[in-house]
Backbone bond lengths (Angstrom), bond angles and torsions (degrees), N, CA, C in turn:
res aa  C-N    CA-C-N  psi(-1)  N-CA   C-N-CA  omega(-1)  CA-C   N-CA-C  phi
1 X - - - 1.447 - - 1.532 108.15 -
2 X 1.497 109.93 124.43 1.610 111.41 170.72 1.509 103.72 -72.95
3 X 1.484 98.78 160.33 2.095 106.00 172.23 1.637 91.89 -141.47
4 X 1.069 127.23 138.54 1.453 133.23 156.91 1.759 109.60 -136.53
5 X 1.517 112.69 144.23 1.229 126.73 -176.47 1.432 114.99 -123.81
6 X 1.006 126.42 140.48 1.782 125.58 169.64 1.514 86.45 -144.00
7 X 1.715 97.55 161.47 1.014 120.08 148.37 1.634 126.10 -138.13
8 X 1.491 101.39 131.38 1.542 94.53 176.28 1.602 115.86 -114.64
9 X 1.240 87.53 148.23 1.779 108.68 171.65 1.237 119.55 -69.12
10 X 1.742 120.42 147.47 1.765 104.04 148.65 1.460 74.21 -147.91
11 X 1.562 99.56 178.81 1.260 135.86 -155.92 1.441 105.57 -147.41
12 X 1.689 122.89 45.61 1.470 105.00 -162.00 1.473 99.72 -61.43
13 X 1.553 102.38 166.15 1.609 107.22 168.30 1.575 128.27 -90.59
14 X 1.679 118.38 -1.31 0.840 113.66 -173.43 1.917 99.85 -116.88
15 X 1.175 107.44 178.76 1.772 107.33 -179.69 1.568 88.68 -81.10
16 X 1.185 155.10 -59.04 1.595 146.54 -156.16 1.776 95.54 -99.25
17 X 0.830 108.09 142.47 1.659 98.46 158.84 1.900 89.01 176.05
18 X 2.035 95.23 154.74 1.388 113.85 -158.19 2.080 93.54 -122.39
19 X 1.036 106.89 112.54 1.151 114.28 172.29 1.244 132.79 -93.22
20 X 1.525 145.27 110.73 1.369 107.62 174.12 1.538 114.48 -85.43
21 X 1.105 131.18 154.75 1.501 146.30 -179.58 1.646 128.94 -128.22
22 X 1.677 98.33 24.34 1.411 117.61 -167.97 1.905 116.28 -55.66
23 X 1.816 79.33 -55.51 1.677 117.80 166.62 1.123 107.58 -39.98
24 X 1.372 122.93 -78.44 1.748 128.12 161.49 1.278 119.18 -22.41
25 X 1.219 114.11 -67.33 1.851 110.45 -169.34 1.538 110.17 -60.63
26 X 1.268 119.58 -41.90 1.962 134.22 174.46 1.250 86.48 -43.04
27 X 1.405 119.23 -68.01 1.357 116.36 -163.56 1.574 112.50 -27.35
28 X 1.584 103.00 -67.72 1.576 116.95 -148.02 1.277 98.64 -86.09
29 X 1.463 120.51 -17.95 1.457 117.66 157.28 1.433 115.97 -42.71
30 X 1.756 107.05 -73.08 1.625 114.90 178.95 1.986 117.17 -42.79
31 X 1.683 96.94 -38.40 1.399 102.66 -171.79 1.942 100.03 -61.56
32 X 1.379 108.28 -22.14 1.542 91.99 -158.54 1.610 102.57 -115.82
33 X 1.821 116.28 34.99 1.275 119.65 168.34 1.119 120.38 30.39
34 X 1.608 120.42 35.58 1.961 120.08 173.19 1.773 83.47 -99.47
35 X 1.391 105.58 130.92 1.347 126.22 144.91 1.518 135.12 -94.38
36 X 1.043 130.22 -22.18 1.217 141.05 135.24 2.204 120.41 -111.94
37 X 1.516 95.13 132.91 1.374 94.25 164.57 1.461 95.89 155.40
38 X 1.440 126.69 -142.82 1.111 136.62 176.90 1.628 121.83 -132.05
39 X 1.414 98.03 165.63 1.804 104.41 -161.98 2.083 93.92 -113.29
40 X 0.883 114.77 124.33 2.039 94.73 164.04 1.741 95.96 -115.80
41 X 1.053 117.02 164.23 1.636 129.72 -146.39 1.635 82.63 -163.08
42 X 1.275 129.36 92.69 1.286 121.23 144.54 1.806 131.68 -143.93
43 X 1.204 106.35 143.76 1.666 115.80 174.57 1.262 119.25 -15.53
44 X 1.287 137.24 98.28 1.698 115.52 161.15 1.617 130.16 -61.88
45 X 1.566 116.28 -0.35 1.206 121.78 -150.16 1.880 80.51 -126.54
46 X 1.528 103.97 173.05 1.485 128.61 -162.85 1.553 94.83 -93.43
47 X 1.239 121.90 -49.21 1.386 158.87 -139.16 1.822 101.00 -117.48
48 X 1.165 133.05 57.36 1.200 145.62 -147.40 0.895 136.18 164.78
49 X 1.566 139.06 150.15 1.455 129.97 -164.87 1.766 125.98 -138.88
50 X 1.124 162.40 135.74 1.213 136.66 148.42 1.500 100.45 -118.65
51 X 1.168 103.51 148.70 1.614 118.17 -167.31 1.811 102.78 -150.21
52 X 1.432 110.03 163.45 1.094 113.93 159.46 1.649 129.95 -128.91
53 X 1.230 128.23 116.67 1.530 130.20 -148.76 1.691 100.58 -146.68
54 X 1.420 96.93 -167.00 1.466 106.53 175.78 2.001 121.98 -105.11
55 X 1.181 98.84 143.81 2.033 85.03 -158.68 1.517 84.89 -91.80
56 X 1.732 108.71 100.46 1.855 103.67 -174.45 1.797 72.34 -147.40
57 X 1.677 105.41 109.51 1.600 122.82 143.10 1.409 103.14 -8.42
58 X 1.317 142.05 -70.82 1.326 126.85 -146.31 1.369 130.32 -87.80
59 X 2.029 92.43 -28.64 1.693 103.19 173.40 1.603 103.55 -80.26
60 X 1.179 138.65 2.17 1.168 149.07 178.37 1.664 109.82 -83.56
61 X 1.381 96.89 -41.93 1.618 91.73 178.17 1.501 106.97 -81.79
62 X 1.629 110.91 -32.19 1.559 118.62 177.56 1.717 95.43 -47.09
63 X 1.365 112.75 -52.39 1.712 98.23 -163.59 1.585 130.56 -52.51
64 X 1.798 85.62 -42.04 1.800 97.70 167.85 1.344 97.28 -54.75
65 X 1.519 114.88 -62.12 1.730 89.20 -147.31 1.499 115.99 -70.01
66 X 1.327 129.73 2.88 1.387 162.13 -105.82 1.917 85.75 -125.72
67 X 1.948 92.72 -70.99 1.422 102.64 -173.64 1.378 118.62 -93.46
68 X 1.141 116.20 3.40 1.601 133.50 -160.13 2.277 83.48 -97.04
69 X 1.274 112.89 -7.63 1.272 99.10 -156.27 1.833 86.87 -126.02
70 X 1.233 110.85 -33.98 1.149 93.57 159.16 1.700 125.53 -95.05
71 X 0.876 136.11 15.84 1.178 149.05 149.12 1.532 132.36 -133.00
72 X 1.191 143.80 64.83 1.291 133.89 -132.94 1.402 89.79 -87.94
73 X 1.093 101.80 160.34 1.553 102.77 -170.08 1.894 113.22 -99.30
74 X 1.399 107.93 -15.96 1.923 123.46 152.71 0.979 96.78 -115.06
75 X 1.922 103.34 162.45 1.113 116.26 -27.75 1.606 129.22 -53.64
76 X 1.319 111.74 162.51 1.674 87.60 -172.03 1.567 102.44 -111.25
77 X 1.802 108.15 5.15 1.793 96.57 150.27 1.028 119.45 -64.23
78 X 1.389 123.63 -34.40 2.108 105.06 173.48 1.099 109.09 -17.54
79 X 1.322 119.48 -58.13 1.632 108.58 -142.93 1.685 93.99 -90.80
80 X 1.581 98.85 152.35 1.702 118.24 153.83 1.628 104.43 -52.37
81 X 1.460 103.72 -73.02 1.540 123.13 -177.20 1.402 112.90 -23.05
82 X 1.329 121.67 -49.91 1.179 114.94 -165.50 1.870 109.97 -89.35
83 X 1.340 87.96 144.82 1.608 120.89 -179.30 1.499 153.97 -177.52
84 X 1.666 95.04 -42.12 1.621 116.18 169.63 2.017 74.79 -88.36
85 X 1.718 110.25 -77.81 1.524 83.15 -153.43 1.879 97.13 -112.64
86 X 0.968 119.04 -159.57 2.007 122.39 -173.24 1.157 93.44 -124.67
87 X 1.184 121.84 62.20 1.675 121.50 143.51 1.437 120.44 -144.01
88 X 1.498 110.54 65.93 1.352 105.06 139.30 1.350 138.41 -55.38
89 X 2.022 113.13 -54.31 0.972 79.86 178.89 1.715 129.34 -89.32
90 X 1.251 95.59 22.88 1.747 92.27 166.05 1.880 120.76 -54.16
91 X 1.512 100.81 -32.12 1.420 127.48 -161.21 1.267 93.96 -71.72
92 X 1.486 123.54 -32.29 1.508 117.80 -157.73 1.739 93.73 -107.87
93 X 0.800 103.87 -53.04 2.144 114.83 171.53 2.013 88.18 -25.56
94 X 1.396 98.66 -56.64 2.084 92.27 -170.43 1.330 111.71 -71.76
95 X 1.863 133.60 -20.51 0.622 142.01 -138.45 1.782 90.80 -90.81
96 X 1.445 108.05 -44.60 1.491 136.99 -179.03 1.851 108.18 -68.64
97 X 1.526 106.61 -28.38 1.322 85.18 -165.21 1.301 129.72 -130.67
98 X 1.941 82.42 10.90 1.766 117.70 171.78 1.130 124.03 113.04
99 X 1.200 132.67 -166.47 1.753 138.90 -154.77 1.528 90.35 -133.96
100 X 1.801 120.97 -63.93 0.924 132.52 -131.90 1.303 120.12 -173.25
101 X 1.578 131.16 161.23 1.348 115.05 -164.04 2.119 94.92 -151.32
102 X 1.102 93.05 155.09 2.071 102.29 179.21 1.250 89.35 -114.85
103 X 1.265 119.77 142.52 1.403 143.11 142.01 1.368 126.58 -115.25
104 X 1.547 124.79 112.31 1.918 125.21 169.72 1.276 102.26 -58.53
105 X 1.303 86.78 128.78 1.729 103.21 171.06 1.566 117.02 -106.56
106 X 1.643 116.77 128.47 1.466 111.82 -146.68 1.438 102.03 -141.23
107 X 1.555 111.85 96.36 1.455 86.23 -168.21 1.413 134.17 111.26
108 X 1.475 91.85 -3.94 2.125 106.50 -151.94 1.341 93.68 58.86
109 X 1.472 163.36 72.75 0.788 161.21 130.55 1.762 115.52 -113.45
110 X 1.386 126.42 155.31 1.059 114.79 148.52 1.824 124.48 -90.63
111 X 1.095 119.00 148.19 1.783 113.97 -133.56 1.971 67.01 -122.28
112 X 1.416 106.45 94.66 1.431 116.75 -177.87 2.035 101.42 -119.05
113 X 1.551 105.63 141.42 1.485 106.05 164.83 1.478 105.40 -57.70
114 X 1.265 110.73 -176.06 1.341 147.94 164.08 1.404 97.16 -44.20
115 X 1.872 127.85 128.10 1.044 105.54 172.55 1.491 143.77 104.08
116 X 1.654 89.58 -53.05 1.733 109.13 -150.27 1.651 109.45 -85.09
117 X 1.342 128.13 96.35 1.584 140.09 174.77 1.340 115.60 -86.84
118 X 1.445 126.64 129.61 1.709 130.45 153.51 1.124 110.84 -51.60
119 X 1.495 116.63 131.41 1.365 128.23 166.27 1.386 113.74 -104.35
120 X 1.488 96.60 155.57 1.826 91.29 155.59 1.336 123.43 -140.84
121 X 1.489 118.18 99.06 1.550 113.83 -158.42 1.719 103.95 -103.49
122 X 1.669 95.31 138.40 1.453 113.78 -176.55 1.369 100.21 -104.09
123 X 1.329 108.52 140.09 1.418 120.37 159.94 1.368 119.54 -114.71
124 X 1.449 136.63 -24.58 1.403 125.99 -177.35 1.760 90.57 -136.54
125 X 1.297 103.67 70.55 1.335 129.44 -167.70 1.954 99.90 -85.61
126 X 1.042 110.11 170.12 1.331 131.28 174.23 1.725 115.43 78.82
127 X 1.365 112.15 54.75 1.426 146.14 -178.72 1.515 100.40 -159.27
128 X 1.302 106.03 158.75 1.722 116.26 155.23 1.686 119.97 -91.47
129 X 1.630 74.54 132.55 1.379 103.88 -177.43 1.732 118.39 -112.59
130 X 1.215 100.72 162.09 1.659 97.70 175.74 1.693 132.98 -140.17
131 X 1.021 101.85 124.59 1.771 105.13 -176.49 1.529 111.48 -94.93
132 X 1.318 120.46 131.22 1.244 129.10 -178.55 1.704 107.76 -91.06
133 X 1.315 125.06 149.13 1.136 108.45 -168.91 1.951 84.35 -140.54
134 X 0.804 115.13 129.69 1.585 125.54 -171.48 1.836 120.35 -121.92
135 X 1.216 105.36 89.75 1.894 104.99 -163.30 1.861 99.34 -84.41
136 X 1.137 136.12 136.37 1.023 118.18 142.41 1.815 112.12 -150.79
137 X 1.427 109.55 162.20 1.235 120.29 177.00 1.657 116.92 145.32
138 X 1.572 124.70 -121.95 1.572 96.96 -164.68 1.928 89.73 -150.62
């Protein structure tokens, strides 16, 4: 069984921001010559997301306003959590929208529905962050 690992950085510039990282994962797929097996795609950070959805402008804004409503991110006395820094609800935004995601790999391909793109959503964004990307199989 092959295993290959990368990790990539971003640095969004804003505190929320929606990335796709589809491009990226193909990459480290091709880099790590598994034709059959599996891909894992997940957050290194608390405050962070990888998910898999559709890359459509509008359900993207639906999500902010989506999590922005179940967790608003002011005031930032709501939270217990907050004190050293104001992102609780960043903590809960990842909590809602995952850690991490598997993809079958079929083919050297990723073996995706109709549609279906890796994301990578930041919530207490504008630092570097890191996604682990984990290939293995044959």
């Amino acid at each position: 069984m092959k295993h290959h690992r990368k990790v990539l950085e971003f640095a969004l510039p804003a505190r929320r921001a929606l990335k796709n990282i589809t491009s990226d994962v193909e990459q480290v797929v091709r880099e790590s010559g598994v034709q059959h097996g599996l891909v894992l795609v997940n957050a290194m950070h608390i405050t962070a997301s990888v998910f898999i959805n559709d890359d459509e402008a509008g359900l993207h804004r639906d999500f902010e306003r989506w999590l922005e409503k179940l967790a608003p991110e002011k005031p930032y006395d709501q939270y217990d959590h907050n004190g050293y820094e104001d992102n609780a609800d960043a903590h809960l935004k990842r909590s809602v929208m995952g850690r991490e995601t598997v993809v079958a790999i079929t083919d050297g391909q990723l073996d995706f529905g109709p549609w279906e793109q890796i994301f990578y959503y930041e919530f207490d964004g504008k630092r570097t962050k890191r996604v682990l990307i984990k290939v293995i199989g044959e």
